[in-house]
C-alpha positions as CSV (number, residue, x, y, z in Angstrom):
1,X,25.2,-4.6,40.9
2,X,23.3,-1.4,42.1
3,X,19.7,-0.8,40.8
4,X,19.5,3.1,39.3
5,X,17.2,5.0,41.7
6,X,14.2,6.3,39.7
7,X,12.5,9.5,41.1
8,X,9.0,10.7,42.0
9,X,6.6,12.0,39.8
10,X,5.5,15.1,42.3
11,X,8.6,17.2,41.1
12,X,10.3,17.7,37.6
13,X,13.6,15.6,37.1
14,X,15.3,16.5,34.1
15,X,18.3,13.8,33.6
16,X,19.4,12.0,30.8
17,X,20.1,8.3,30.8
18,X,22.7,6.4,28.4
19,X,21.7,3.8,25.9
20,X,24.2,1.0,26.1
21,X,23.0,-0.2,22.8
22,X,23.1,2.5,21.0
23,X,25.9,4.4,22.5
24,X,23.7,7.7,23.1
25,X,21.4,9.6,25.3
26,X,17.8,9.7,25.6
27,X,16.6,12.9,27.8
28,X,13.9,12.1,30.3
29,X,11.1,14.5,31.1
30,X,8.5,13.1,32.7
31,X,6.9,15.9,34.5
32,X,5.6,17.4,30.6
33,X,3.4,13.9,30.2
34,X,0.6,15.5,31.4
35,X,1.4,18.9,29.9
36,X,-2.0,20.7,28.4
37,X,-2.8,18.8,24.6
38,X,-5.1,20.4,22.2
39,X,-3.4,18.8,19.0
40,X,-4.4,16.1,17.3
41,X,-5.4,13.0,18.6
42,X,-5.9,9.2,17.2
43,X,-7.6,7.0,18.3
44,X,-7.0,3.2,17.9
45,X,-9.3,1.2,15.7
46,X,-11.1,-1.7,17.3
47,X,-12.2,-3.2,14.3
48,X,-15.2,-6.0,13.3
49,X,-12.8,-7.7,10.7
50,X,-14.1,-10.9,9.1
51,X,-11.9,-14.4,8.9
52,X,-11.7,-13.9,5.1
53,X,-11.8,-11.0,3.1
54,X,-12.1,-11.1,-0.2
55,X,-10.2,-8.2,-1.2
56,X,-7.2,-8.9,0.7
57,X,-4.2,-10.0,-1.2
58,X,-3.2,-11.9,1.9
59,X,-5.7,-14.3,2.5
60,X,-5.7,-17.9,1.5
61,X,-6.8,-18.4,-2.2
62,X,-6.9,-14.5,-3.3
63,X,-5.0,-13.0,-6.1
64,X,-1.9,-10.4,-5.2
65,X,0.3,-8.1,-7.5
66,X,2.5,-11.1,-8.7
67,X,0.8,-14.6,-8.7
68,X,-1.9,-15.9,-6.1
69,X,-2.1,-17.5,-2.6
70,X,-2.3,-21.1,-1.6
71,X,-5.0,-22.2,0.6
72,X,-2.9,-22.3,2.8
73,X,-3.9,-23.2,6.6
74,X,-1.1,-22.5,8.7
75,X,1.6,-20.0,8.8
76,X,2.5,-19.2,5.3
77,X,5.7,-17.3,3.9
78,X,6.0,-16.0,0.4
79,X,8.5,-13.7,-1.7
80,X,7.5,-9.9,-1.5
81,X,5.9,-9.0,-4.8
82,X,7.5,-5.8,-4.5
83,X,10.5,-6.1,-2.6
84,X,12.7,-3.6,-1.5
85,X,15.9,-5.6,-2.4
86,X,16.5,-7.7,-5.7
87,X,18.4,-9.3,-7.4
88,X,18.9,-7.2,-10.1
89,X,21.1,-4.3,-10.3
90,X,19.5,-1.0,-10.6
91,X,20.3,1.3,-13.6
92,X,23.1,2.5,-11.9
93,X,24.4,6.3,-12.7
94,X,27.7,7.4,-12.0
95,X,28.9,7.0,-8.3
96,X,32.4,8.7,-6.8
97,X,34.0,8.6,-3.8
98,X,31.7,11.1,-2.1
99,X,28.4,10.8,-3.6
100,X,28.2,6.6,-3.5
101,X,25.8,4.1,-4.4
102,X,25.8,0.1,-4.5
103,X,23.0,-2.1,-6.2
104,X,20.7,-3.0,-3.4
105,X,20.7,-6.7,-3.8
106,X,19.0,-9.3,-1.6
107,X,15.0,-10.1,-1.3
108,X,11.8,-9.2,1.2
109,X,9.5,-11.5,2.4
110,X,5.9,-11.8,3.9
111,X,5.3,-13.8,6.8
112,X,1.2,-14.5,7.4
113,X,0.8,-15.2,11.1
114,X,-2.6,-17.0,10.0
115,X,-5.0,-17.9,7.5
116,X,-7.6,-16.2,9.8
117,X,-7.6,-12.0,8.4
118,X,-9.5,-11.2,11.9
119,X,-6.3,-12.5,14.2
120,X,-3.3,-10.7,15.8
121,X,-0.5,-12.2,17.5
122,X,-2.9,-12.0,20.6
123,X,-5.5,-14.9,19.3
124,X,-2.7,-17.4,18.2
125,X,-2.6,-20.8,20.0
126,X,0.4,-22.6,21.4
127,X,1.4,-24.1,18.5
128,X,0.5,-21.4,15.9
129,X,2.9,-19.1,18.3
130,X,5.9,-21.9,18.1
131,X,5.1,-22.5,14.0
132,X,5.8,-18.4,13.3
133,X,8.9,-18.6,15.5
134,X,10.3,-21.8,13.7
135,X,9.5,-20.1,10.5
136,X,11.3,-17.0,11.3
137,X,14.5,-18.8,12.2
138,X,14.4,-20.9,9.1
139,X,14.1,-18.3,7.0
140,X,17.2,-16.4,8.8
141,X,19.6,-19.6,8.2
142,X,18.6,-19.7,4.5
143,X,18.5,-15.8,4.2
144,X,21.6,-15.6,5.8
145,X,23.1,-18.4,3.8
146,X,23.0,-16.4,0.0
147,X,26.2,-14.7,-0.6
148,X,24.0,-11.4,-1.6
149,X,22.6,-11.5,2.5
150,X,24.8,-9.7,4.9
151,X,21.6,-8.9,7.6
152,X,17.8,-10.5,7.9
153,X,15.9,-7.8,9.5
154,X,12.3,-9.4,10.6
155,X,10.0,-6.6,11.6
156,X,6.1,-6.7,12.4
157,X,3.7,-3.3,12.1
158,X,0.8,-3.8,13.5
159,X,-2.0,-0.9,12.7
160,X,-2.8,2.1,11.3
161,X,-1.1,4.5,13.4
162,X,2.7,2.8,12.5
163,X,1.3,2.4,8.7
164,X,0.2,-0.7,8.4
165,X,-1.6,-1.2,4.5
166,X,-3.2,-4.4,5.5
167,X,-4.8,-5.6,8.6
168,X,-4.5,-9.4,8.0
169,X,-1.4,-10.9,11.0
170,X,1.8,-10.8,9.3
171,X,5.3,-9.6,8.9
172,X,7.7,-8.3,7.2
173,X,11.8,-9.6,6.3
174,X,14.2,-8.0,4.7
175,X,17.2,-9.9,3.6
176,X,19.7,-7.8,2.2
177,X,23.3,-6.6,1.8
178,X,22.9,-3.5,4.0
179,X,23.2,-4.4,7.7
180,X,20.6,-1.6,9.8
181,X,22.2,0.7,11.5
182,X,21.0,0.0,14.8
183,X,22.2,-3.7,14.4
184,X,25.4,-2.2,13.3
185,X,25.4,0.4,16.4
186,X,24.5,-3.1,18.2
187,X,27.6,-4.7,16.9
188,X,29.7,-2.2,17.6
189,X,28.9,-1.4,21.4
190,X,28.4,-5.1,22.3
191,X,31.9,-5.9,21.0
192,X,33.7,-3.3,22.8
193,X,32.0,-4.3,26.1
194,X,33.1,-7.3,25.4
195,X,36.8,-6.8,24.9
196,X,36.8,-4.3,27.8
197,X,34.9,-6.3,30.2
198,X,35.2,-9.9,29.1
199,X,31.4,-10.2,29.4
200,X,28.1,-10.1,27.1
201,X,26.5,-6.6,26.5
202,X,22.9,-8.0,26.4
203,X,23.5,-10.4,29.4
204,X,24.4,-6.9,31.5
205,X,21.3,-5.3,30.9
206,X,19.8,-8.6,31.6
207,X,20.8,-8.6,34.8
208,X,20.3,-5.2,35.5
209,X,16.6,-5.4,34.5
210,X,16.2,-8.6,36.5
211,X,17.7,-6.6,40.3
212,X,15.2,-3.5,39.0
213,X,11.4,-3.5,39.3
214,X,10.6,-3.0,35.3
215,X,9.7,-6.8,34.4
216,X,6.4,-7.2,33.1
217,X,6.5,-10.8,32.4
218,X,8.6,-13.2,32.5
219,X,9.2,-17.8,31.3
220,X,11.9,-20.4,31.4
221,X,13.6,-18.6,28.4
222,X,12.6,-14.5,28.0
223,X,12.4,-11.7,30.0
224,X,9.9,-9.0,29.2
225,X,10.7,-5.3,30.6
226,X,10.6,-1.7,30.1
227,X,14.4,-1.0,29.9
228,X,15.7,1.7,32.3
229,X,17.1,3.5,29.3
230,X,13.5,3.3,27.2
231,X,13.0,5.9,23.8
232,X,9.2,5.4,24.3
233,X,6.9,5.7,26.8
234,X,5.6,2.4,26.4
235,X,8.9,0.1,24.9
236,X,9.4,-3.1,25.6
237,X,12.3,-5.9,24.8
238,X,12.6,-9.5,25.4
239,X,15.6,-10.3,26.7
240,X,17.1,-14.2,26.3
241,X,17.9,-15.4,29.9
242,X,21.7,-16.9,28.7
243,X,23.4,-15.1,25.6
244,X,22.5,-16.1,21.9
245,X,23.2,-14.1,18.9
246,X,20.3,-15.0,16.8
247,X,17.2,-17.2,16.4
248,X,19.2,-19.7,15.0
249,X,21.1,-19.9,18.1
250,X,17.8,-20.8,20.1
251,X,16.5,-24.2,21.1
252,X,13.2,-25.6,19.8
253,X,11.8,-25.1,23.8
254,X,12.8,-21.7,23.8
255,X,11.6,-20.9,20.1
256,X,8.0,-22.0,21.6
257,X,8.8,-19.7,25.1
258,X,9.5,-16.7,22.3
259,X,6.2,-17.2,20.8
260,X,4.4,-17.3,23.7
261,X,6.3,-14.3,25.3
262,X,5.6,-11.9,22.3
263,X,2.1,-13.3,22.9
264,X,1.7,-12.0,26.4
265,X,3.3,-8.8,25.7
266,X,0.7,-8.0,23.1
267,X,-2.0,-9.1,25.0
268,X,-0.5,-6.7,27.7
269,X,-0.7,-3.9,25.4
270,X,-3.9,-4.6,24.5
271,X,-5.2,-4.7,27.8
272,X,-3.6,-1.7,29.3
273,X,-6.5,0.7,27.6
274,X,-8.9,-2.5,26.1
275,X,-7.9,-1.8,22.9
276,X,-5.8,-3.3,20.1
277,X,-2.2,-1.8,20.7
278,X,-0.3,-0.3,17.4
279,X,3.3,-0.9,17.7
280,X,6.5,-1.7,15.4
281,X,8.0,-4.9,16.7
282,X,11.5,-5.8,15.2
283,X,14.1,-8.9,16.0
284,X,17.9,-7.7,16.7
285,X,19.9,-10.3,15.6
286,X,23.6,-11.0,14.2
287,X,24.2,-9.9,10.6
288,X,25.0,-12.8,8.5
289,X,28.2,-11.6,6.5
290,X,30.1,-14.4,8.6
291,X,31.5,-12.0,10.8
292,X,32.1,-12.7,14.3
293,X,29.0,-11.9,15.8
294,X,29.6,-14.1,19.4
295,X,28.8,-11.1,21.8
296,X,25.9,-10.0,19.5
297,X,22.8,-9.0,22.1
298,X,19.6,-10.9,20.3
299,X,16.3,-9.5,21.7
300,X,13.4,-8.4,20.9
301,X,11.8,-4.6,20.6
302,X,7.8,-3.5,20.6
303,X,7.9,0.4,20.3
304,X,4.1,1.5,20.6
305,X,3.9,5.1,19.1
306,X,1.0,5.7,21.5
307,X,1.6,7.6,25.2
308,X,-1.6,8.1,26.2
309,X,-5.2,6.0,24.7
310,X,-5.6,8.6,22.0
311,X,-2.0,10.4,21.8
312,X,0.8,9.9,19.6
313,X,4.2,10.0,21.0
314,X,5.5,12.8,17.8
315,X,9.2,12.5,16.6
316,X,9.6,16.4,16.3
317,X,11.8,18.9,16.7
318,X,14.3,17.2,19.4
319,X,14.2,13.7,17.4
320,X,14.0,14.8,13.7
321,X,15.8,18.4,14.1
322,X,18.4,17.3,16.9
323,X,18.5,13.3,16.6
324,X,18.1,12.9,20.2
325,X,15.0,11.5,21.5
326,X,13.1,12.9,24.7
327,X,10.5,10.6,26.5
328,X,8.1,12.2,28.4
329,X,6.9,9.1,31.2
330,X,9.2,7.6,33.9
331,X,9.9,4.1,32.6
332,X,9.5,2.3,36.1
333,X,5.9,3.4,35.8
334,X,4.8,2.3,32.6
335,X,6.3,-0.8,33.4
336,X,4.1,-1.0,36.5
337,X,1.2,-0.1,34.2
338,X,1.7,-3.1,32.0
339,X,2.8,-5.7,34.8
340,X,-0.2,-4.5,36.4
341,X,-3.4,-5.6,33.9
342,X,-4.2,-9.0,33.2
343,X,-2.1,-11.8,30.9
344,X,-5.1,-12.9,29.5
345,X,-6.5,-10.8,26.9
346,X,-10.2,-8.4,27.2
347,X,-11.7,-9.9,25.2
348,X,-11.8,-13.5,26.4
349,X,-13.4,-11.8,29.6
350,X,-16.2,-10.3,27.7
């Protein structure tokens, strides 16, 4: 299995470079990351938060929307109290052929990483890693298990930049009957490579990524990389070394080697400029419509919206006006970047 050449930064290389997930291109042009910038730039808020706050409708004890919070000292999961699906059906108008609608039933849930509103994933222990991960594949099998639940999307954003309302260490799930399209894309291409090849999508690029020098970090059970075929400067996914469709496919060793794997990427995000990375981290996994979903790729995928300490990566013209995106870094670089600063986070070296 050949390893894609990559090509010097000293002279422009435009090339585009096919998503296998996706089934599309993503146009490379990494000699206009260093192009003049005088729009606007954001930094990344190191905040002083305290371990309780008051005012936050996440912390143990405090009042939100719809009811109030235990005190609660571990990981802690609760029904959205606004949720995104229901089930209730909506005061439908007329629908046709053409212009359709469907009630949007299901639920949304919240998933608090820890009672502590000053944490991120970075500052969890061991165990508090392997408690959110076994929480996150429980709530899958009994999402999945309601006959109103074709697809349990679990998603994290983490700061300002991505839109994050509340600081405190938690994430989202939506458990619906509306499968993503990007799992849906996911189905589709992982299928067909497996009827034409006999073989698992996600275990190709697997291997692929393991022969190339894009690995940032690595255990027993996940591999962490920038993939050759990267949207954003800075993406990452966690690949499973053998093939599994979902969390609920996963052993309880390699539920703990998850935790601790989306723990060291963090922590190399954070350390690559000292300072607390935004990103939007969501799990691919098999729909739960009891499909066969066998050859279903489950990773993982951070997408940082930062490419440079205090500039955004924009969705513009090329990804809003032509649906294509266009990264501007070489991904064998970034990933050197990030393999390159330390697994243990800044601030313990303070």
């Amino acid at each position: 299995m050949s390893e894609t050449p990559s090509h010097p930064e000293s002279r422009p290389v435009w090339e585009q470079r096919w998503h296998p997930l996706r089934e599309e291109w993503v146009l490379y042009t990494a000699h206009r990351g260093g192009r003049p910038w005088i729009g606007d730039t954001h930094q990344a808020a190191e905040l002083a938060l305290p371990k309780y706050d008051p005012t936050c409708a996440l912390c143990p004890g405090n009042k939100r929307v719809k009811g109030e919070n235990p005190d609660y000292t571990g990981v802690y999961g609760f029904t959205n109290d606004l949720p995104c699906f229901s089930t209730e059906d909506s005061a439908a108008t007329a629908s046709d052929d053409f212009y359709q609608m469907r009630p949007a039933h299901g639920t949304a849930e919240v998933v608090c990483y820890s009672p502590d509103h000053s944490k991120t994933f970075v500052d969890l222990t061991d165990a508090e890693c392997r408690d959110v991960v076994d929480l996150w594949a429980e709530r899958y099998r009994e999402l999945g298990a309601r006959e109103d639940v074709d697809h349990v999307l679990i998603f994290e954003n983490k700061g300002s930049l991505v839109g994050t309302s509340n600081p405190h260490p938690h994430c989202q799930i939506y458990a619906g009957n509306m499968i993503y399209g990007f799992t849906a894309d996911e189905v589709t291409s992982s299928r067909r490579r497996h009827e034409e090849k006999g073989d698992f999508l996600g275990q190709e690029i697997l291997q692929r990524e393991l022969a190339g020098p894009r690995i940032i970090a690595e255990n027993e059970a996940f591999v962490a990389c920038v993939p050759w075929f990267a949207r954003y400067a800075y993406e990452v996914f966690v690949l499973p070394r053998r093939q599994v469709a979902s969390l609920a496919d996963l052993t309880p060793e390699e539920r703990q080697a998850l935790g601790l794997m989306i723990r060291e990427v963090t922590i190399r995000y954070d350390n690559l400029w000292e300072m607390p990375m935004p990103y939007v981290m969501a799990i691919h996994q098999a729909p739960t419509n009891n499909g066969d979903y066998s050859a279903y790729p489950f990773h993982l995928e951070f997408h940082p919206p930062l490419r440079k300490p205090d500039t955004l990566k924009y969705l513009a013209g090329p990804e809003i006006g032509g649906g294509s995106m266009t990264n501007e870094s070489n991904p064998d670089e970034k990933a050197a970047e990030l393999k390159a600063v330390s697994a243990v986070h800044y601030k313990m070296k303070r």
